[in-house]
C-alpha positions as CSV (number, residue, x, y, z in Angstrom):
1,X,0.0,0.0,0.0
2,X,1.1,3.4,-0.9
3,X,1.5,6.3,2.1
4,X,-0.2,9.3,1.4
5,X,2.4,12.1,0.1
6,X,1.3,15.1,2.8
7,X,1.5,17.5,-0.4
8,X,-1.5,16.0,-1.9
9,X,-3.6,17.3,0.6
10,X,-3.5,20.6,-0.2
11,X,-1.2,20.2,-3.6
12,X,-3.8,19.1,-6.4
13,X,-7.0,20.2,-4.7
14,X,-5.4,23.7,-5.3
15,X,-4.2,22.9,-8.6
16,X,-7.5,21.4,-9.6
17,X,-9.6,24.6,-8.4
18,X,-6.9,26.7,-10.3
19,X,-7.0,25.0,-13.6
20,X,-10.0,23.0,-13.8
21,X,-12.8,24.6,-12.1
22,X,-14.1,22.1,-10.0
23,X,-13.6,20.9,-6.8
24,X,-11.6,17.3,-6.7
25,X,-12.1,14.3,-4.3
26,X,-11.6,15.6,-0.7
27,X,-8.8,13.3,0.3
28,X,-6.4,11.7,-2.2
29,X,-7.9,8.1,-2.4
30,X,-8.4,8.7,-6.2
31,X,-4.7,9.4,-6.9
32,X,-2.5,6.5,-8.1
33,X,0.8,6.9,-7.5
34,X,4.0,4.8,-8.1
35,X,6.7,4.9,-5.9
36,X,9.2,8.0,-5.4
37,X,12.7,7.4,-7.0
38,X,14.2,10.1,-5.2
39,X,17.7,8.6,-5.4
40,X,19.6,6.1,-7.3
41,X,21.5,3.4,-5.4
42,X,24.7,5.0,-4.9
43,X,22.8,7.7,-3.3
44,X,23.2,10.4,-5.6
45,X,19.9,12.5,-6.9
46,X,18.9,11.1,-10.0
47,X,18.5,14.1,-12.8
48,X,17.7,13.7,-16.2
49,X,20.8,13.8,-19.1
50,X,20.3,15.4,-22.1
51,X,21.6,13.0,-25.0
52,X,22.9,14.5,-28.3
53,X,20.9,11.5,-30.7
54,X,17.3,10.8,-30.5
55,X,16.2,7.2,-29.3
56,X,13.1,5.7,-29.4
57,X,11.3,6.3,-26.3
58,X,10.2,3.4,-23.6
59,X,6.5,2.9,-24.2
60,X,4.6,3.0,-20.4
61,X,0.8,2.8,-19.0
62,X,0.0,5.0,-17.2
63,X,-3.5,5.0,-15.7
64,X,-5.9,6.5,-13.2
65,X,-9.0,5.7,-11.2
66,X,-11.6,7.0,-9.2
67,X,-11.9,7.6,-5.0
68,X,-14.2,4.0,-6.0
69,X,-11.5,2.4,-8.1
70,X,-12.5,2.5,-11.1
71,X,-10.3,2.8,-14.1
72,X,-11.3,6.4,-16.0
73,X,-8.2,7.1,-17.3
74,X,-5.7,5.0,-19.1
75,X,-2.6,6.3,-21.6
76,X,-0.2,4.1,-23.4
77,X,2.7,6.2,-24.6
78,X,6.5,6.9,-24.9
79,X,7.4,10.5,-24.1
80,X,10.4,12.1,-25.5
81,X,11.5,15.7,-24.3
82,X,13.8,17.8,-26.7
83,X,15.1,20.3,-25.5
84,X,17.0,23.4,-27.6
85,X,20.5,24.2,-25.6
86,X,23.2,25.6,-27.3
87,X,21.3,26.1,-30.6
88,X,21.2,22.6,-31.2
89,X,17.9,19.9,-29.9
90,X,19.5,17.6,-27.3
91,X,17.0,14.7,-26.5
92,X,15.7,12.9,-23.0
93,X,13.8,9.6,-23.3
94,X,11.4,9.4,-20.0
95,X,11.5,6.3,-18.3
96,X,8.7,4.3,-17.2
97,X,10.4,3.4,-13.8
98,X,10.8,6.3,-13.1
99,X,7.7,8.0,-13.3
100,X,5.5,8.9,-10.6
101,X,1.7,8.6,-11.9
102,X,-0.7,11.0,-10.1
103,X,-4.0,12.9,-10.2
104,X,-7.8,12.1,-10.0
105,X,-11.2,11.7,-12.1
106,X,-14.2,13.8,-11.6
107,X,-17.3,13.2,-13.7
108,X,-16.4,15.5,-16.6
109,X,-13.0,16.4,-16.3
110,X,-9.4,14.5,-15.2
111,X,-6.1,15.6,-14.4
112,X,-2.9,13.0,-15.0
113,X,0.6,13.8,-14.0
114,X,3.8,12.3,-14.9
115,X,6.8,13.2,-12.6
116,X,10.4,12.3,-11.7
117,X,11.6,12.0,-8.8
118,X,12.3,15.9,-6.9
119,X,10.3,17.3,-9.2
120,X,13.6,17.1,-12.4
121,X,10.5,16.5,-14.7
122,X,6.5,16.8,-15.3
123,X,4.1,16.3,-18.0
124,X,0.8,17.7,-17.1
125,X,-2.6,16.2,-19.0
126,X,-5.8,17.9,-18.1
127,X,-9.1,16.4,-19.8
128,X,-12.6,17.3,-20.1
129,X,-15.9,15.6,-21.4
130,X,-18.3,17.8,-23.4
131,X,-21.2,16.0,-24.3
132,X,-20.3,12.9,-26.5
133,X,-16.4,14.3,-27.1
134,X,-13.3,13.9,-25.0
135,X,-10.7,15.7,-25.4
136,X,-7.5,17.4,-23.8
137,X,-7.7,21.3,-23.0
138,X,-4.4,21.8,-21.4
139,X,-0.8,19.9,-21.7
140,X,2.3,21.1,-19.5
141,X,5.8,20.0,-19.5
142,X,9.2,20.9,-17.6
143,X,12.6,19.2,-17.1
144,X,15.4,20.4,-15.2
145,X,18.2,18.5,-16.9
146,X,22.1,18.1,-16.0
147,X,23.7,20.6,-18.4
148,X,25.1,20.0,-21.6
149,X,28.4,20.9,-20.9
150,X,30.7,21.3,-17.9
151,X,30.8,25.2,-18.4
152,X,27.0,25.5,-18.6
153,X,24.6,26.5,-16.5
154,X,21.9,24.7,-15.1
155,X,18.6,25.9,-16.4
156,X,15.1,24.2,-16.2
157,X,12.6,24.3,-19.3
158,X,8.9,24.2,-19.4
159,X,6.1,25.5,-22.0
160,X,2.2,25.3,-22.1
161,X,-0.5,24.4,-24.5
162,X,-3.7,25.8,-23.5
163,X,-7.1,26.4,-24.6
164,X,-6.9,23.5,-27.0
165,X,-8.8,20.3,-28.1
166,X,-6.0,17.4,-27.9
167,X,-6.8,13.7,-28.5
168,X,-10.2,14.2,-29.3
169,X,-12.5,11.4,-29.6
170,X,-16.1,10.3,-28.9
171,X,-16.8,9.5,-25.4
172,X,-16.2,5.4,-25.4
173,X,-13.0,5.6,-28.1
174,X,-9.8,5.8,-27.5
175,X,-7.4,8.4,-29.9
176,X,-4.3,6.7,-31.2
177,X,-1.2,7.7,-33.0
178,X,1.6,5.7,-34.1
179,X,3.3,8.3,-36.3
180,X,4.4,10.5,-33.6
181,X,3.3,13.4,-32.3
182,X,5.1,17.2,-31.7
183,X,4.1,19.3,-29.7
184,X,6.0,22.9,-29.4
185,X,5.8,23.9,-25.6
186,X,7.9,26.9,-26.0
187,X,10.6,27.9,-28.1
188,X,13.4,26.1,-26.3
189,X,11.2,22.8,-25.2
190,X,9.3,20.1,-27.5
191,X,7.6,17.2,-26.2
192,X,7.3,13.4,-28.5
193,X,4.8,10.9,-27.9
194,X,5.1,7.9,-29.9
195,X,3.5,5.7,-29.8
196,X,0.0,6.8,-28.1
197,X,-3.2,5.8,-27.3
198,X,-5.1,7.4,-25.1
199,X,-8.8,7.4,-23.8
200,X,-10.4,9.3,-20.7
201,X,-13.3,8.1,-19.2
202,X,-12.6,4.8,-20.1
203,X,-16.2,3.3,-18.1
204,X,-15.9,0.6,-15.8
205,X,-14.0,-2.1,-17.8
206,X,-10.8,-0.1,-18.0
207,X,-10.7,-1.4,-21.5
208,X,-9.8,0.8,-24.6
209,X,-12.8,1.2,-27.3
210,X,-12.3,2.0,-31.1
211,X,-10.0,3.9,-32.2
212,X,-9.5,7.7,-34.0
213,X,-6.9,7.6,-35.8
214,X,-4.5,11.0,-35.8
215,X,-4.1,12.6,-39.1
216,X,-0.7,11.3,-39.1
217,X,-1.5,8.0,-39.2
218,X,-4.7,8.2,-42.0
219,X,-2.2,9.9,-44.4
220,X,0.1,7.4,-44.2
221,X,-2.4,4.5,-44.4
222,X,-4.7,6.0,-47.0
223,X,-2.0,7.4,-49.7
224,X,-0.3,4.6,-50.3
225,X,-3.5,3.3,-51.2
226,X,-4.5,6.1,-53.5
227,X,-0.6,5.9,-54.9
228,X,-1.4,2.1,-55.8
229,X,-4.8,2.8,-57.1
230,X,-3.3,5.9,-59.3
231,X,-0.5,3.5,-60.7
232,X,-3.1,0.6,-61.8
233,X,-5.6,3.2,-63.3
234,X,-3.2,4.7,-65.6
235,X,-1.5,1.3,-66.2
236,X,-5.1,0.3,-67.0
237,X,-5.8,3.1,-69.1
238,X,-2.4,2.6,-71.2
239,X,-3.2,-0.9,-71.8
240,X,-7.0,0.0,-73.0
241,X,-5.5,2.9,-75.2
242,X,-3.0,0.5,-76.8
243,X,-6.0,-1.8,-77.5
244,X,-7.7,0.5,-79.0
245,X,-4.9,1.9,-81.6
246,X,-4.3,-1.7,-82.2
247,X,-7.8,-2.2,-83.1
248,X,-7.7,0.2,-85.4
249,X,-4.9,-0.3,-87.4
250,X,-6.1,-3.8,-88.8
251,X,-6.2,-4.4,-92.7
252,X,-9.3,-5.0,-93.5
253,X,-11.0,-5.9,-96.9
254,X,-11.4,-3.9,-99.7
255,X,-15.2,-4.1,-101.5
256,X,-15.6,-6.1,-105.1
């Protein structure tokens, strides 16, 4: 069984009123959290190092429940950071062990937060239900890396995206993206995720529903298949043409 972190009892309520509008569970029986790397074994503080190549990110699952447990949140994704230092991207894979999962469900809206340990990184989701539609209005991201290079300075980065409609889907369906998706948090920070599926008020299975595909994904399904279907109608059309001239270029009798 987890302990209750102190800072949750005044932490997210806060945070919830601020950004969401509502008023959360009074205690923090719907927050699921992992445990709190706060060190690695040879007691140092673990923070995140910039590397100078991308790598594919470490797909997780991350998921959330209610104060009566069940599931109304559940993501599937690897998140990459990419940071700009020294005019050039630098790149952090997050890591699933890592990651402390927490935040709560309310009956049209849910916030999910992915941390390291001492607060070196966050990624912020906040979610609401209109009607028949899902969808995230708010994404937020920081790291507070080693730096680059022994003469730098350590510096944290963070961005927003507000006021927005990410992952959209009907409420039931689950929106995925293989392709990857960007997403510019502020001129010196970028955050990955691929691959994703995620779905917010999931309903009492915990099971994801259909699928929306991102627009990423249905361009790079659907032109091949218009490139193929392209190629055999004008490879049809050549062969019918040369028919036709051939037809018509047959002796034929002359009258008595």
């Amino acid at each position: 069984m987890i302990a209750e972190d102190p800072r949750c009892r005044w932490f997210l309520p806060f945070l919830a009123t601020i950004l969401l509008g509502i008023n959360p569970p009074g205690d923090c029986n719907s927050i699921l959290a992992a445990t709190d790397f706060t060190q690695d074994t040879d007691g140092h503080i673990y923070r995140p190092a910039l590397q100078p190549s991308e790598a594919v990110p470490v797909t997780g699952t991350y998921t959330l429940k209610t104060a009566a447990g069940k599931p109304c949140l559940i993501a599937t994704m690897g998140i990459e950071y990419i940071v700009i230092a020294k005019k050039k991207p630098w790149y952090f894979s997050l890591d699933p062990a890592r990651v402390s999962t927490n935040g709560f469900c309310v009956r049209d809206a849910a916030f999910l937060s992915l941390s390291l340990a001492n607060n070196t990184g966050n990624m912020t989701l906040i979610f609401k239900k209109e009607g028949n539609v899902t969808f995230a209005t708010q994404m937020t991201a920081h790291i507070s890396p080693l730096p680059v290079c022994d003469t730098c300075a350590s510096k944290s980065y963070l961005g927003t995206l507000a006021n927005d409609r990410l992952f959209s889907a009907p409420y039931g369906w689950r929106f995925n993206c293989n392709s990857g998706s960007v997403f510019v948090m502020s001129k010196e920070l970028r955050i990955k995720l691929v691959p994703l599926r995620i779905q917010a008020f999931t309903g009492p299975t915990g099971q994801f529903g259909k699928q929306v595909e991102c627009w990423a994904d249905f361009n790079r399904n659907v032109i091949p298949i218009i490139v193929e279907a392209t190629v055999i109608g004008l490879l049809l059309i050549a062969v019918l043409t040369f028919l036709i001239i051939k037809d018509r270029r047959r002796p034929g009798y002359d009258p008595l």
